[in-house]
C-alpha positions in Angstrom: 55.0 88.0 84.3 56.1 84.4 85.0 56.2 81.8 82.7 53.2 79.4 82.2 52.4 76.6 84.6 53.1 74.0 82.2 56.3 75.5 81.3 57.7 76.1 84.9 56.3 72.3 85.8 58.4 70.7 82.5 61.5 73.0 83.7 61.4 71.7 87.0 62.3 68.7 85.3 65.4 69.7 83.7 68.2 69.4 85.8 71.1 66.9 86.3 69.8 65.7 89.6 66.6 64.6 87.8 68.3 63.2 84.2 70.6 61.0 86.7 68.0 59.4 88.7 66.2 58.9 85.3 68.8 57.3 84.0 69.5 55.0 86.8 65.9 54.0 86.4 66.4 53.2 82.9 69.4 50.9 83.1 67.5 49.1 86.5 64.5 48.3 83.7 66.6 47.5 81.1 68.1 45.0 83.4 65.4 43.5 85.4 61.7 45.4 84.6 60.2 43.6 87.9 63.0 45.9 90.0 60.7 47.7 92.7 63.9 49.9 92.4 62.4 51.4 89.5 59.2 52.5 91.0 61.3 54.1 93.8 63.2 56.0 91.8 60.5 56.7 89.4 58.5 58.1 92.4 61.6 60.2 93.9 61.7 61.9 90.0 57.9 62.4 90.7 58.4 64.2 93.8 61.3 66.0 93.1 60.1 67.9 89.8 56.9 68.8 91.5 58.5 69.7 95.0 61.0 71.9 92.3 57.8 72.9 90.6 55.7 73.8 93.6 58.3 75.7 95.4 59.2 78.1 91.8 55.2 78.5 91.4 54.4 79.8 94.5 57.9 81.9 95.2 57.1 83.8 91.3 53.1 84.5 92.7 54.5 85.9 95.8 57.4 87.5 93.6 54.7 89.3 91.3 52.3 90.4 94.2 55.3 92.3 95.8 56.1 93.6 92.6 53.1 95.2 92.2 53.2 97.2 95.6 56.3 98.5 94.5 56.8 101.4 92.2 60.4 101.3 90.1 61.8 104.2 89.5 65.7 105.5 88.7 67.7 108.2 87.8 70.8 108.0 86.3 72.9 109.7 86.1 76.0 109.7 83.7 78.7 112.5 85.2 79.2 115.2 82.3 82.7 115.0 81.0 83.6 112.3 82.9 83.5 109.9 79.6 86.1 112.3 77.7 88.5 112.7 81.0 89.5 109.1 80.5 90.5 109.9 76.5 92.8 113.8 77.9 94.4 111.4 80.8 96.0 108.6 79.0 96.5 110.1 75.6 99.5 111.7 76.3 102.2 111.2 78.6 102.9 115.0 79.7 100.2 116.5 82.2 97.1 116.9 80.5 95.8 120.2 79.6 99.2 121.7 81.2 101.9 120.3 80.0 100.2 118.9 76.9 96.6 120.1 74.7 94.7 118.0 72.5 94.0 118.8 68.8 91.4 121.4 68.5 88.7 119.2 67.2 89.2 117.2 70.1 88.9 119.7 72.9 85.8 121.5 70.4 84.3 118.0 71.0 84.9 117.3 74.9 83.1 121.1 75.7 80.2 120.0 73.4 79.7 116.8 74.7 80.3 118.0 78.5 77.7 121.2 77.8 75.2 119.1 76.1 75.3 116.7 78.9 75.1 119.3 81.6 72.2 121.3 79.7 70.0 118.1 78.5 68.6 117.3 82.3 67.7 121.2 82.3 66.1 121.4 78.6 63.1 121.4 77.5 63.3 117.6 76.5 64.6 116.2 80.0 60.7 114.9 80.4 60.6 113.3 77.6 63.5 111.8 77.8 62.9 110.5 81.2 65.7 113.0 83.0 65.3 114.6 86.1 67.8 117.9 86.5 69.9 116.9 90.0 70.6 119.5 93.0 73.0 122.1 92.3 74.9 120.0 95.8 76.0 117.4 92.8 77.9 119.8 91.1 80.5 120.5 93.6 81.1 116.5 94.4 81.2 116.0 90.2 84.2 118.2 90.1 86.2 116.7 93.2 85.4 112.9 92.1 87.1 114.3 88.7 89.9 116.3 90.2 90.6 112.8 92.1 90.3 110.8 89.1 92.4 113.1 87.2 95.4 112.9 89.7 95.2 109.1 90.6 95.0 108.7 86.5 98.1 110.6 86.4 99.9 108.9 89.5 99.4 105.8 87.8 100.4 106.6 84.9 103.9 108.3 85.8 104.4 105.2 87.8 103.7 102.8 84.9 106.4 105.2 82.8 108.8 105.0 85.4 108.7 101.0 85.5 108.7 100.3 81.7 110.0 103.6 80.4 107.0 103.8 78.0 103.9 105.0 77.6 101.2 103.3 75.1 
């Protein structure tokens, strides 16, 4: 909903453009009230803030009109396991999972999070949580976009050892 008339008509008057041409206005009276310089710029503040005004007014209407033909919806989705891949990848710096395993709390946390955020789109609750479960297609791109994560994370990561011969 767009603001009120009134509101949008006294922001239209608030911007530097406006305030100098006010200004100049001010110090042209102050010096000599029977400048028609004063009117003139009095006028251009005139039709500036409703030009400003008129333009905003009309464009929100139009805005909300199109608005209203328009149905929003989204799904997002948030890639399960891809939030605890970050914490395995640059908490140690051996190969994660091969070379190096996280405490057991840690990796009891990681499947929990990862299965609950797998199963929750599926469950009973996905409606009223506002979930929609995604085509079993997704699956098979989630894995390779974390393979490739996984390996850049790790490229980057022997290259930063390698340049400063440390690791966090």
């Amino acid at each position: 909903m767009p603001p009120r008339w009134y509101l949008q008509l006294a922001k239209a008057y608030w911007n530097p453009f406006i305030a100098v041409l006010v200004f100049l206005a001010t110090v042209m009276y102050w010096q000599d009230p029977a400048d028609p310089g004063v009117v003139i710029l009095s006028v251009m503040v005139g039709i500036s803030g409703l030009l400003r005004f008129w333009q905003e007014f009309r464009s929100g209407r139009a805005a909300d009109a199109l608005k209203k033909l328009v149905t929003t919806t989204c799904a997002v989705q948030r890639r399960a396991g891809s939030g605890s891949a970050p914490v395995h990848m640059i908490r140690t710096r051996k190969i994660p999972f091969i070379q190096s395993r996280a405490s057991w709390p840690v990796m009891v946390m990681t499947v929990l999070a990862v299965l609950t955020g797998l199963w929750l789109p599926f469950s009973p609750l996905a409606p009223s949580l506002g979930f929609v479960a995604l085509p079993a297609s997704y699956f098979p791109w989630l894995i390779g976009v974390l393979l490739a994560y996984c390996t850049l994370t790790q490229i980057v990561k022997t290259w930063y050892i390698r340049r400063f011969n440390t690791w966090l």
